[in-house]
C-alpha positions in Angstrom: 27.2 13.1 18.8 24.1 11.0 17.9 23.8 7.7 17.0 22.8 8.5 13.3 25.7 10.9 13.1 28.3 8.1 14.5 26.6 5.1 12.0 26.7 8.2 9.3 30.6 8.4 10.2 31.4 5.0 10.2 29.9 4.5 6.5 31.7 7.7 5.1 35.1 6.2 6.7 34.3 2.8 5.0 33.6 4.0 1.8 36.9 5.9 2.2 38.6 2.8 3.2 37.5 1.2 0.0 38.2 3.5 -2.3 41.6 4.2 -0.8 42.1 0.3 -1.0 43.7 0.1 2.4 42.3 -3.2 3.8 43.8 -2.8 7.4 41.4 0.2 7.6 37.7 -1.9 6.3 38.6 -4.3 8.7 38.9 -2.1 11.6 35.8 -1.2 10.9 32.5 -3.7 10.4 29.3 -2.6 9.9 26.5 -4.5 10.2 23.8 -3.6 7.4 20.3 -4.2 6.5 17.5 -4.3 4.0 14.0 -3.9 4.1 11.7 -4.5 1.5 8.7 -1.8 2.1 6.3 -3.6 -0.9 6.6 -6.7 1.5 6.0 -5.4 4.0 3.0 -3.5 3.4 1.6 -6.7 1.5 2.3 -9.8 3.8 2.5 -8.1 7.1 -0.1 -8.5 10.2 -1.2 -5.3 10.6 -1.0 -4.3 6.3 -3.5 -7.7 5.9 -5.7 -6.3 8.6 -6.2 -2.9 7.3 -6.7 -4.4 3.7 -10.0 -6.0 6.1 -11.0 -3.2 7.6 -11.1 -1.6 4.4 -13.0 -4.2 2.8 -15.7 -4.3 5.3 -15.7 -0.4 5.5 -16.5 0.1 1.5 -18.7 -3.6 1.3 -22.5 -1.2 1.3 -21.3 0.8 -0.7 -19.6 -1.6 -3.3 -22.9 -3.2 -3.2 -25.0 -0.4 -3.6 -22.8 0.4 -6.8 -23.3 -2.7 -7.8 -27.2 -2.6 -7.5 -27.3 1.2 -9.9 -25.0 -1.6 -12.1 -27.4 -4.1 -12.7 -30.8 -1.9 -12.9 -28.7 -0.3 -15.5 -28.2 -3.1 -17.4 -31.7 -4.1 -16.7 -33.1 -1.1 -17.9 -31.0 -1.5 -21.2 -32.0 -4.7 -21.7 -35.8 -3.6 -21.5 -35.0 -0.7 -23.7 -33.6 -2.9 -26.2 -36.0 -5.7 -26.0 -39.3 -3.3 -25.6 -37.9 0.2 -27.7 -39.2 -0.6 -30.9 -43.2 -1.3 -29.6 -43.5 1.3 -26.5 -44.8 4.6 -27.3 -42.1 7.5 -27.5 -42.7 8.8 -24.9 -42.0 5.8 -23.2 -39.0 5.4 -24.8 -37.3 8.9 -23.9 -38.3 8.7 -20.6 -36.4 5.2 -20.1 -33.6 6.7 -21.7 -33.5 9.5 -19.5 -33.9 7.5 -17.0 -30.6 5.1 -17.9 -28.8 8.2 -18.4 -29.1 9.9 -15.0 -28.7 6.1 -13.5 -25.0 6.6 -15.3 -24.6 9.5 -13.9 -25.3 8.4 -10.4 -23.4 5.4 -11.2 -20.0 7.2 -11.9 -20.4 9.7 -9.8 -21.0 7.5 -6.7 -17.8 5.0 -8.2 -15.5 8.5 -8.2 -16.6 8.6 -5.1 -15.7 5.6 -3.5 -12.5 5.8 -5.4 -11.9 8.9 -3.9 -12.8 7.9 -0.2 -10.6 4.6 -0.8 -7.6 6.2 -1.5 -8.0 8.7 1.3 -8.3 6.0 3.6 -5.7 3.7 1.9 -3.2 6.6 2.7 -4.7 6.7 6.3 -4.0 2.9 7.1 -0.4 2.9 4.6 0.6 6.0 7.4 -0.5 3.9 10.7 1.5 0.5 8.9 4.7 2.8 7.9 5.0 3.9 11.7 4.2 0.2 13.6 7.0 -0.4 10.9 9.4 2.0 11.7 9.3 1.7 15.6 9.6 -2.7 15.1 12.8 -2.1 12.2 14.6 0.7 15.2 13.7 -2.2 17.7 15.2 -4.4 15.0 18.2 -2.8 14.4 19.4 -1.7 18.6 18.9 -5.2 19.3 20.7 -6.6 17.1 23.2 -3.7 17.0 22.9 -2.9 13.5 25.0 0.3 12.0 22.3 0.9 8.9 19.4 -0.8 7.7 17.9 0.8 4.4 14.2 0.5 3.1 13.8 -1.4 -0.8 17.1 -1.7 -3.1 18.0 -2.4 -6.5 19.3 -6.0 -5.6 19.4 -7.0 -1.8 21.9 -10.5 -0.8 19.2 -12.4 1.5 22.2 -12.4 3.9 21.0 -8.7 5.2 17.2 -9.0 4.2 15.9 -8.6 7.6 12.0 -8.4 6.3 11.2 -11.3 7.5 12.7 -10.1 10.8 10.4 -6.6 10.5 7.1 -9.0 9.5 7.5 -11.2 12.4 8.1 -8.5 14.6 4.9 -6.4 13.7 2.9 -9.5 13.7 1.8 -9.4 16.6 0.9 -5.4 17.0 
């Protein structure tokens, strides 16, 4: 029988022993059970600030090139606004053409990199999730725990072990 299956066991029989009320039962059987908070994790740990980074870096050019189309875009409505009323029509349309395929490019390259973020964001969250997974099972055989749980409605900081699971990835 596996291990899950035995810790899976032992709950069900505890739960029984509750609800059956027979104390001599629960005390013949201790579990030892934890809690892990996931947002925590993926916001204060090592390797979830060093992706954040990587990102960072990764999307800088082209953050800044979106800011660039930004600003000619306001520069070029500030000219139209300023200069409208004395250029020649022609002039004038063109500009405005101009501005509005700028907008174009603008949101289309910002979907973009919206797009591309995410992609990657779900990349890095996998890669964090799995360093996590193997430190809480290294976690929880050395310290012999029976069930450790990911995120709960209200956790006693007795059986929080994420600060446990953040020092343990900190250094992978």
């Amino acid at each position: 029988m596996g291990i899950l299956n035995k810790n899976l066991l032992r709950l069900i029989f505890f739960m029984a022993a509750l609800v059956m009320g027979k104390s001599t039962i629960a005390s013949a059987v201790e579990l030892k059970i934890g809690i892990v908070n996931q947002e925590r994790l993926l916001r204060e740990s090592a390797p979830a600030k060093r992706s954040q980074g990587r990102l960072d870096k990764e999307f800088a050019a082209r953050r800044a090139e979106l800011d660039r189309m930004q600003k000619q875009g306001r520069d070029l409505e500030t000219s139209l606004q300023k200069e409208g009323v004395t250029m020649p029509e022609a002039d004038r349309v063109a500009k405005e053409r101009q501005i509005a395929q700028l907008t174009r490019d603008f949101q289309r390259m910002q979907r973009e990199i919206r797009e591309d973020r995410t992609l990657r964001q779900n990349e890095e969250l996998a890669s964090i999730q799995e360093l996590a997974q193997k430190a809480i099972s290294e976690i929880a055989d050395k310290e012999k725990f029976d069930l450790i749980l990911q995120d709960a409605v209200f956790v006693s900081p007795r059986i929080d072990i994420t600060d446990k699971v953040i020092k343990a990835l900190a250094d992978k």
